[in-house]
C-alpha positions in Angstrom: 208.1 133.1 -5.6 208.4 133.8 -2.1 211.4 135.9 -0.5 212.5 133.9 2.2 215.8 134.0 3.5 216.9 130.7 1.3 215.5 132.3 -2.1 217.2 135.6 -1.5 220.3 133.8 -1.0 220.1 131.4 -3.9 219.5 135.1 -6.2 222.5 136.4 -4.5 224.6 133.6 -5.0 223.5 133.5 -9.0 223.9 137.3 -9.5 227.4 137.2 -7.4 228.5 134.2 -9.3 227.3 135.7 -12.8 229.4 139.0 -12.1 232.5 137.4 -11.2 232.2 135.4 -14.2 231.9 138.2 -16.1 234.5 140.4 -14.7 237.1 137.6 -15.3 236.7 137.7 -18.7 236.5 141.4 -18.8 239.7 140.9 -16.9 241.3 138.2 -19.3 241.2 141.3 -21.9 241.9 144.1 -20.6 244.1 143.1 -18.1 243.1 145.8 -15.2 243.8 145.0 -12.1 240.6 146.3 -10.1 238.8 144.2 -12.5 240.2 140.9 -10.5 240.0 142.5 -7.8 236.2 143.0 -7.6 235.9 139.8 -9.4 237.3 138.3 -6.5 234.7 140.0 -4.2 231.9 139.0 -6.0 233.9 135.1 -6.2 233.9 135.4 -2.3 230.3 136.9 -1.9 229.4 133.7 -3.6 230.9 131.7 -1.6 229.8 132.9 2.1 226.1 133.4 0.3 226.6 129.3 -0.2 227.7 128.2 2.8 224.9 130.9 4.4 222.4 128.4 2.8 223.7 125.6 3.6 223.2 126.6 7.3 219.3 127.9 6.4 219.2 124.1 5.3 220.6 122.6 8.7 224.5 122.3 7.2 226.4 124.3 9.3 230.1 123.4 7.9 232.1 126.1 9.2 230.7 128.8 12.3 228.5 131.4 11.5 231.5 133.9 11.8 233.4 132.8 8.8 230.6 133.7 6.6 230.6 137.1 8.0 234.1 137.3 7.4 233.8 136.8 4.0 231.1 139.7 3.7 234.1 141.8 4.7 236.6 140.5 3.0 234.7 140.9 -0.1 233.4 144.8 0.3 237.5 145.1 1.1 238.4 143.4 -1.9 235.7 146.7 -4.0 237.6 149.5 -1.7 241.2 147.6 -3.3 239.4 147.6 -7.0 238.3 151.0 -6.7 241.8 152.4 -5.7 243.0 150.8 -8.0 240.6 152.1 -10.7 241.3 155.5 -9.3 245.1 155.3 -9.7 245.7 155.4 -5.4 247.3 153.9 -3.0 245.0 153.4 0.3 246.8 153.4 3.4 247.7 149.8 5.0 245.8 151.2 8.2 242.9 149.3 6.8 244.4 145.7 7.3 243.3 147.0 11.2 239.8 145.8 10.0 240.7 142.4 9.5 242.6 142.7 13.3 238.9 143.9 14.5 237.3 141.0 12.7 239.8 138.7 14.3 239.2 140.0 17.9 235.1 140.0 17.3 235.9 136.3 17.7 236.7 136.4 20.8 233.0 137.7 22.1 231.5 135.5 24.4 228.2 133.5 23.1 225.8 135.2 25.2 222.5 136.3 23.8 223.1 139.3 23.2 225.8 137.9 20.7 223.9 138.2 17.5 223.1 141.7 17.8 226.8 142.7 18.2 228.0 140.4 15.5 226.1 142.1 13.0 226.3 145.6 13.7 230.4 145.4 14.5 230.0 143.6 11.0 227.9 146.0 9.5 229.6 149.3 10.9 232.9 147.3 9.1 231.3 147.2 6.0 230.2 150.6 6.1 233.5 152.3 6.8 235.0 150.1 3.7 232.4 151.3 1.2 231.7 154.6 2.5 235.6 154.9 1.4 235.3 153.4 -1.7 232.8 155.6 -2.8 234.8 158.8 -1.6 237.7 158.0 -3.8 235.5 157.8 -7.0 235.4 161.6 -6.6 236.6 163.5 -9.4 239.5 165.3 -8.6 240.0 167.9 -11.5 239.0 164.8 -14.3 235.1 164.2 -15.3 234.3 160.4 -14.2 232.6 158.5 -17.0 228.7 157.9 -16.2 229.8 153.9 -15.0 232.1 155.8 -12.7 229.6 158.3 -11.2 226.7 155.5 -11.2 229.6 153.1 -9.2 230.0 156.2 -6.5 226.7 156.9 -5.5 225.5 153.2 -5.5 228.5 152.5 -2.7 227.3 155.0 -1.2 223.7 154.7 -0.7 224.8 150.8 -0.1 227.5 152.0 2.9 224.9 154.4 4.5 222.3 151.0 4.5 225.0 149.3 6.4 226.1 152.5 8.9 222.0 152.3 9.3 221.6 148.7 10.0 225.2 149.1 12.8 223.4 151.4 14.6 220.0 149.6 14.2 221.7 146.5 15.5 223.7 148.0 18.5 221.3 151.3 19.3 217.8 150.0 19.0 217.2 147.1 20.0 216.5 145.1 16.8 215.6 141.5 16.9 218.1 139.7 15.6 219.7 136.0 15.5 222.2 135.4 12.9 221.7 131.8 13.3 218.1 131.0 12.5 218.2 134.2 9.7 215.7 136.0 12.2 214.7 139.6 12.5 213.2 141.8 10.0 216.8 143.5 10.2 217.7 140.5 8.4 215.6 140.1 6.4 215.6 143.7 5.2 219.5 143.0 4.8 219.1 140.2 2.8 216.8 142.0 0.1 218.8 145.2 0.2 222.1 142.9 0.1 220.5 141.2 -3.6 220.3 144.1 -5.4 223.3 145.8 -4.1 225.0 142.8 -6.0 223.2 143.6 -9.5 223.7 147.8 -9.2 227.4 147.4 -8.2 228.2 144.8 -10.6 226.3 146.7 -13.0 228.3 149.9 -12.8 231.7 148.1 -12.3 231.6 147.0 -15.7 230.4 150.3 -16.6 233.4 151.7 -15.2 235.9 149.6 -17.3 233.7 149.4 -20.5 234.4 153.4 -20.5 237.7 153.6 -19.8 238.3 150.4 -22.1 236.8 152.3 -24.8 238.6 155.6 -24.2 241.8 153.7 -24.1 241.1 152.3 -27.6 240.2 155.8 -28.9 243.7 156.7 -27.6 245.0 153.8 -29.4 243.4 154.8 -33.1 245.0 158.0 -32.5 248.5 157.3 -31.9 251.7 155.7 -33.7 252.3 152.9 -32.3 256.2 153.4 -32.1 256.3 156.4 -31.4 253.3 157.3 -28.8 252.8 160.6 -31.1 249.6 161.6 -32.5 249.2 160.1 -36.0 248.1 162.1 -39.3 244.4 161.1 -38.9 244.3 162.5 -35.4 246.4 165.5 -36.1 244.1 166.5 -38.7 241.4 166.4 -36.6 243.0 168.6 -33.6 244.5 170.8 -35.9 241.2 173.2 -37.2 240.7 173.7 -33.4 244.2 175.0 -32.9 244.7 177.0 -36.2 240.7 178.6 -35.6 243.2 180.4 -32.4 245.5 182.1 -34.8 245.8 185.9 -34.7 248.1 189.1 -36.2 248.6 189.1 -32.3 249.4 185.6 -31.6 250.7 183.7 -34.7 250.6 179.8 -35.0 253.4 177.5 -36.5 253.5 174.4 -38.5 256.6 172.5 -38.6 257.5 169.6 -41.1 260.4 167.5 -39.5 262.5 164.6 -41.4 265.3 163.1 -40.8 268.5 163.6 -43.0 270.2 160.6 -44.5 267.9 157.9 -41.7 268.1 155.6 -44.7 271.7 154.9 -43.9 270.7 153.8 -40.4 268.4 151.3 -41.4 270.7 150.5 -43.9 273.8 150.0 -41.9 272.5 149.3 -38.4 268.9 147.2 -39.1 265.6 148.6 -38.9 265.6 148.2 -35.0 267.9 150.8 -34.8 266.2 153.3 -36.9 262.9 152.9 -34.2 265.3 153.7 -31.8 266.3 157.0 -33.4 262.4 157.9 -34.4 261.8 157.2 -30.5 264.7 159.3 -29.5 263.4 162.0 -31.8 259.8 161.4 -30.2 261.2 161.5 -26.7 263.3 165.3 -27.7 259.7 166.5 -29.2 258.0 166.1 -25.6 260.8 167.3 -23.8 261.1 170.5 -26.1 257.7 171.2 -27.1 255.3 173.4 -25.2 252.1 171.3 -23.2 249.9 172.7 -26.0 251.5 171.8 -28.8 250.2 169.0 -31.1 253.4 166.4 -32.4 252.3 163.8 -34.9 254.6 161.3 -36.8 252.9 161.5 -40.6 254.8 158.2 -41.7 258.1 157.0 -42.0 260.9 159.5 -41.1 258.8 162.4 -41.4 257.3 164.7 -38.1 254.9 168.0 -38.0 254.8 169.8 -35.2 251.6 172.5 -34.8 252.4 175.4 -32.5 249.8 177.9 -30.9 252.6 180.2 -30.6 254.6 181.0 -33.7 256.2 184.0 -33.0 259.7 183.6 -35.6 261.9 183.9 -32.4 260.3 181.3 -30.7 260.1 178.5 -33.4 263.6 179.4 -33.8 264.5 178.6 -30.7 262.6 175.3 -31.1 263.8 174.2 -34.1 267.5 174.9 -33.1 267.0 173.0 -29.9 265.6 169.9 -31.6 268.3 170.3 -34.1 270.8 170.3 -31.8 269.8 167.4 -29.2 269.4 165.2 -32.0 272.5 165.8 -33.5 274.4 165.0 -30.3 271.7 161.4 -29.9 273.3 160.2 -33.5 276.9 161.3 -33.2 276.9 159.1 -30.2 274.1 156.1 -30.8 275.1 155.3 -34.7 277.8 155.5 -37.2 276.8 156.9 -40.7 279.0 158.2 -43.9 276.7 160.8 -43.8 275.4 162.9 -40.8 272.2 162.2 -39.5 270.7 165.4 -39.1 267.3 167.2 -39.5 265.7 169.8 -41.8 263.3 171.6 -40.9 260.6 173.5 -42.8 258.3 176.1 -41.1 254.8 177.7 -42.2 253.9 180.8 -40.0 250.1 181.6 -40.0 247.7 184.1 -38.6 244.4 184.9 -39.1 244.5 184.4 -42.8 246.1 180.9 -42.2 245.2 178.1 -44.9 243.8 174.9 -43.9 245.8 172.2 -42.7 246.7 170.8 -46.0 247.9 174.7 -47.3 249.8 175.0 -44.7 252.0 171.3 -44.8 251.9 172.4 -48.8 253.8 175.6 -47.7 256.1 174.0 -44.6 256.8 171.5 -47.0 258.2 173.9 -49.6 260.4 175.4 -47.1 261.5 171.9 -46.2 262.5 171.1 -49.4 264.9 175.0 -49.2 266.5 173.2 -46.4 267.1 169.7 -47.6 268.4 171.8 -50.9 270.8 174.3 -49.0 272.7 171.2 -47.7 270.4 169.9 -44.6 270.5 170.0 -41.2 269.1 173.3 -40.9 265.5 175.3 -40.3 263.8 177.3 -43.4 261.2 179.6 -42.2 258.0 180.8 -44.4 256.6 184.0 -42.8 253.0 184.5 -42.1 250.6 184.8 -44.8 248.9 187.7 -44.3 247.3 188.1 -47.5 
């Protein structure tokens, strides 16, 4: 198969068509924005590869600008996707590109026309995904390998375009837009092909990651509550209690809920997931960054503390105690007050496992439910 201008287009306009396609239904799941949004620039690559044909075959329905136009909306429509991939705002400073585009209409048709079409066009295209690729930086957080793939493939595809602006303005290049003439074209035209594939390629890889880490995230939180659940805090926890020294203690903390069967009881279920959120919301406001908060089940809440030090759990558990006996005294009416008890497992470097220590915060649980609730019972470390 040859690769004249009118076969490179019809393999453009398949691979752009295919990749919007297929980023629509990627967007019908996941619902991320970016993914419509370079959907949507592949839709209108598609479309000004079509009518680009249609004028190789003698159809000129609309002037050779619009296509053009499109060429830039569409690369605008990846620097919109990739901001929004990257969680940031880009400034509205760029909307002066489609101002430029506009006044590029106003060229006069002289021969020289063609060559300042294309590189005003190209240099356009450039700036757009030379930006796009510098937002895919990483900035503190590793990018996934779609992400990195995505950033260098804008890249190497804007510095093609900043090379074919000055090419087309600088050098003297042969070209006419009209007739699809120049080797400046027709390099353009190969180049533009598989720019489609690779950036389509990693776009999806981009969103297949984070998809993927998101449902990760899922497994390993309560779904009410946003907290770790048990499966994922035992897996954290070895980490955590491998840090444990005579020097530096660690803490487990067994959390439940005095009397919450009263809520439910009195008030309906809804409002006892609005106390176990309440609760959720004190533990994050409370709690150290590196402490680990899981809802087991039910009413029942561990907290595991790199620093367990009896002062400082103290001070935790009173606070906790505290806040969330002022949240039910004024969000629900009991007999009894809803309160917590809280049992507490110290541990250094002769800390149990996970399960030895919950046996042992659990025990002192049980001392608080038993001395009349809505207090803290603390094991000390076992040093044995």
């Amino acid at each position: 198969m040859a690769l004249d201008p009118s076969t490179l287009l019809i393999l453009t306009i398949a691979l752009a068509a295919a990749a919007s396609l297929y980023l629509t239904v990627e967007w019908s799941v996941v619902r991320e924005r970016s993914l419509l949004l370079w959907s949507s620039g592949f839709a209108i690559i598609t479309v000004g590869s079509f009518l680009a044909l249609l004028r190789s075959r003698g159809y000129l329905l609309v002037g050779i600008w619009f296509a053009n136009g499109l060429l830039i909306a569409a690369h605008a429509c990846f620097l919109a996707g990739v901001a929004g991939f990257m969680r940031t705002r880009i400034s509205r400073a760029w909307w002066l590109i489609a101002l430029l585009w506009l006044l590029m209409l106003l060229l006069p048709t002289h021969a020289w026309w063609s060559r300042v079409m294309l590189g005003l066009q190209s240099l356009m295209i450039a700036v757009l995904t030379l930006r796009a690729s510098s937002l895919l930086r990483p900035h503190g957080a590793s990018l996934s390998v779609g992400a990195v793939q995505l950033r260098y493939v804008l890249l190497i595809h804007g510095l093609f375009y900043l090379a074919k602006a000055v090419s087309a303005l600088a050098l003297g290049a042969v070209v006419d837009l009209a007739a699809f003439g120049g080797t400046l074209i027709q390099i353009s035209l190969v180049e533009g092909s598989m720019a489609v594939m690779l950036i389509a390629l990693s776009m999806t890889g981009t969103e297949r990651h984070r998809r993927e880490e998101r449902i990760g995230q899922l497994a390993a939180r309560d779904p009410l509550t946003g907290l770790l659940n048990r499966r994922a805090l035992q897996a954290r926890a070895p980490a955590l209690i491998a840090q444990a020294s005579q020097a530096h203690p660690g803490a487990l903390l067994l959390i439940d809920i005095d009397n919450f069967k009263q809520v439910n009881d009195l008030h309906g279920h809804a409002a006892g997931d609005k106390l176990l959120e309440a609760l959720s919301t004190l533990l994050r406001e409370v709690l150290p960054d590196d402490a680990l908060a899981a809802r087991l089940g039910g009413d029942e809440f561990a907290i595991l503390l790199p620093d367990g030090r009896q002062a400082q759990v103290a001070h935790i558990g009173e606070q906790l105690r505290q806040a969330f006996v002022h949240v039910t005294q004024t969000a629900v009416a009991t007999p009894e007050a809803v309160s917590l008890s809280v049992g507490v497992s110290l541990f250094s470097t002769a800390a149990l496992d996970l399960a030895g220590l919950m046996a042992r915060a659990d025990a002192a649980l049980y001392e608080a439910k038993r001395a009349g609730r809505n207090q803290i019972v603390i094991t000390p470390s076992n040093t044995a």
